[in-house]
N, C-alpha and C positions, 0 to 999 in steps of 0.2 A: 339891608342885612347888617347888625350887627356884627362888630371882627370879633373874633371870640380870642380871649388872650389864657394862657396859660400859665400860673406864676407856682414855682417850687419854693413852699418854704422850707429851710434844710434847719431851722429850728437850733436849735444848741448842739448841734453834731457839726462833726467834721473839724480838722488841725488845719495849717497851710499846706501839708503835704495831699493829704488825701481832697482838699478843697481844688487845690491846683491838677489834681489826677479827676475828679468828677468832670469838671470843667473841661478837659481839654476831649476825655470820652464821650461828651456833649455836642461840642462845639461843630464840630461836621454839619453834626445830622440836623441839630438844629436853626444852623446858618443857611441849610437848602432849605428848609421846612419854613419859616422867619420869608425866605425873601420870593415865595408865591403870590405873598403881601395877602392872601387867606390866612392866616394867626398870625398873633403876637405871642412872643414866650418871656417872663421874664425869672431870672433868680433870685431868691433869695436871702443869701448867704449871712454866718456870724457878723457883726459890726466887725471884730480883728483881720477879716478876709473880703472885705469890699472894696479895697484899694486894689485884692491879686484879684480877682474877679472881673472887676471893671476893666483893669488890664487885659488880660486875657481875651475879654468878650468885644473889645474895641473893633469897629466898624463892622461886626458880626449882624446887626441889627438886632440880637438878643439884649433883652431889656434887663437892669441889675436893681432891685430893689431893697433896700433894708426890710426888718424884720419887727421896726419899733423907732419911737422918737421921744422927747421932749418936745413941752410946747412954746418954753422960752428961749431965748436965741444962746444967751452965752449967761453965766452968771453962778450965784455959788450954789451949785447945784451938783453935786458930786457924785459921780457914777451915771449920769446921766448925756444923753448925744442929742444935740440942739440940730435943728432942721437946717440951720447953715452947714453944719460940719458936715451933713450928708449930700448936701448939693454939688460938691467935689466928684461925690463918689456913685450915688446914685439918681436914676428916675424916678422910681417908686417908693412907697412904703406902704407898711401894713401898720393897721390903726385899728386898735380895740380887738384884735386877735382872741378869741374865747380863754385861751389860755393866761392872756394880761388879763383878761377882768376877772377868771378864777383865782388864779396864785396869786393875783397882783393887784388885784380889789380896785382895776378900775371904773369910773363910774363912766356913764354918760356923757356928762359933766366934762370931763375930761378927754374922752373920745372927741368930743365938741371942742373943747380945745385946741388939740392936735390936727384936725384936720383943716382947722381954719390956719395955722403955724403951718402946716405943710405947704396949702397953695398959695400962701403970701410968700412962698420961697420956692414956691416953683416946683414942686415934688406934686408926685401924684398918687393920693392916694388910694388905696384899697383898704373899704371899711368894710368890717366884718360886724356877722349881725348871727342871732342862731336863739335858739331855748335849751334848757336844759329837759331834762328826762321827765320832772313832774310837771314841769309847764307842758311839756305834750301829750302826758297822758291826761291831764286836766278837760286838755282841749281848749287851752290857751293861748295856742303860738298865735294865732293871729295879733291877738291884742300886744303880747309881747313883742312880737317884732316889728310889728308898727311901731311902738312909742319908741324902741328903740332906735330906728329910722327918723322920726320926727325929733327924738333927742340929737342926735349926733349931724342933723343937717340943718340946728337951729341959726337962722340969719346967714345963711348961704345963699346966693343970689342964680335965679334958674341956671346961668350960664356956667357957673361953677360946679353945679349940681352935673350937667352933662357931662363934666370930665372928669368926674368919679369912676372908680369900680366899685362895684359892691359884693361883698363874698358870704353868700349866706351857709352858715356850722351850723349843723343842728347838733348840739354838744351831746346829747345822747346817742349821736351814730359815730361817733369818735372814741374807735378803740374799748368799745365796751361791746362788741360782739350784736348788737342790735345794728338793724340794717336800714336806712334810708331808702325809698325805692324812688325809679327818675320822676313819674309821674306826681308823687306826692312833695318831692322836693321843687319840681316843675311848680307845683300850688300854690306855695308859699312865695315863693318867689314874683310869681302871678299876680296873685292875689293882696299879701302881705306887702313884697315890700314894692311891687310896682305899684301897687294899690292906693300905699304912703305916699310915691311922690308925685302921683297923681294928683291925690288932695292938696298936697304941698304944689304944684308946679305945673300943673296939666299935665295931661296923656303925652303929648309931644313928648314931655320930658322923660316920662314916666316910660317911654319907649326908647328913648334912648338910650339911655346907661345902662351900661353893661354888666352886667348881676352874674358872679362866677356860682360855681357851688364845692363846697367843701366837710367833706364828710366822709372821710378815710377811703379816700378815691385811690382808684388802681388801675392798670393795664386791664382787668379783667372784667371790672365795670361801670368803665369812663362810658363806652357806647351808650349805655341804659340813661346815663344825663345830658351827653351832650348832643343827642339828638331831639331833647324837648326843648317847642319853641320858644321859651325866659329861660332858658340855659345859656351864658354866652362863653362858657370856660371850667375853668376849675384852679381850685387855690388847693395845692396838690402836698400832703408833710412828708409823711417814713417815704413814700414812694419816689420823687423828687431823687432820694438821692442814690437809685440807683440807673446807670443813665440809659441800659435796655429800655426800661419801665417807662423812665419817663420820657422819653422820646415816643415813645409808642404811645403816651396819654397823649404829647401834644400832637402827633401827628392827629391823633380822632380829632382834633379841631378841626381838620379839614372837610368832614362830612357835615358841617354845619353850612359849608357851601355848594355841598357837589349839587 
């Protein structure tokens, strides 16, 4: 059995104040929920709030993740956070997020980049993988998210490949009122991108990474995914930062074991 981890991204919202008030409305429910050692949850907060964060969530067993990186270590790169600077502050990161390669025209290329900068520095990342609206009506995701998959895990050696997450957005169920359902996100996942690193790495491998799904998940229809079998979590955005909501997302982690 996969551990199925839950990670909030809180996206460009939230101050220090209200950052330091989600978190500590958090912290409870998710340090009992965390230490079943059935889920992992992690956050993850603005780059200006990962130092009160990490604080805060210390010996909590709740996991702290950035939201984005650079794939050079230090250099004249301005406005940009090197995977050292994050090694201070967190475990995780999120890599090629739909929203970087929409507004932010990341490539592939790049995604590739970053991921291979993260685990030479000890961060672990969470690649994000999805189609947009006419790749699916096409009846394309397969092929799309495959090369996506084979691009961003170019010359990654099996063992590194294992201690990935992978987060599949289907960017047409994000916030445009169209609905993903478990079963057909179930598919892709399945099919798609276990599919990839099967070709890439064997079945072994292609069983073990843990593939979240993220697609404007809620309290109200985390059950509908997280109990299909290539479901192992949820990469969770608006919902995340209310912390009813989202404690009740991560709590359904736990029927992946009952």
């Amino acid at each position: 059995m996969r551990l199925p981890i839950l990670a909030g991204n809180w996206k460009m919202n939230t101050n220090l104040a209200s950052a330091t008030e989600l978190v500590n409305a958090l912290k409870n429910d998710l340090t009992q929920l965390v230490a079943t050692n059935q889920v992992q949850v992690v956050l993850c907060p603005p780059f200006p709030y990962l130092d009160r964060v990490n604080e805060l969530t210390r010996g909590t067993g709740i996991g702290v993740g950035a939201q984005n990186m650079y794939f050079e270590t230090k250099g004249a790169f301005t406005g940009e956070v090197s995977p050292t600077m994050l090694t201070d502050f967190a475990e995780y990161v999120i890599i090629g997020h739909s929203e970087r390669r929409q507004l932010f025209h990341e490539s592939d290329e790049l995604v590739n980049k970053k991921i291979h900068a993260a685990l030479a520095n000890h961060l672990k990342p969470i690649v994000c993988c999805g189609e947009v609206l006419e790749t699916y009506e096409n009846g394309e995701t397969d092929v799309w998210v495959r090369g996506q998959i084979h691009a961003a895990l170019k010359d990654l050696s099996a063992d590194q490949v294992r201690g990935l997450v992978i987060a599949y957005e289907p960017i047409w169920a994000i916030g445009t009122g169209k609905a993903a359902t478990g079963a057909g996100a179930n598919s892709v996942i399945g099919i798609s991108i276990r599919g990839a690193l099967g070709d890439l790495y064997g079945e072994e491998v292609a069983q073990a990474v843990r593939v979240q799904y993220g697609g404007s998940v809620t309290a109200k229809n985390i059950d509908e995914f997280i109990v299909q079998p290539d479901i192992d979590g949820a990469l969770v955005g608006g919902a995340s930062l209310k912390a009813d909501e989202f404690v009740a997302i991560c709590r359904a982690g736990l029927k992946k074991s009952a």
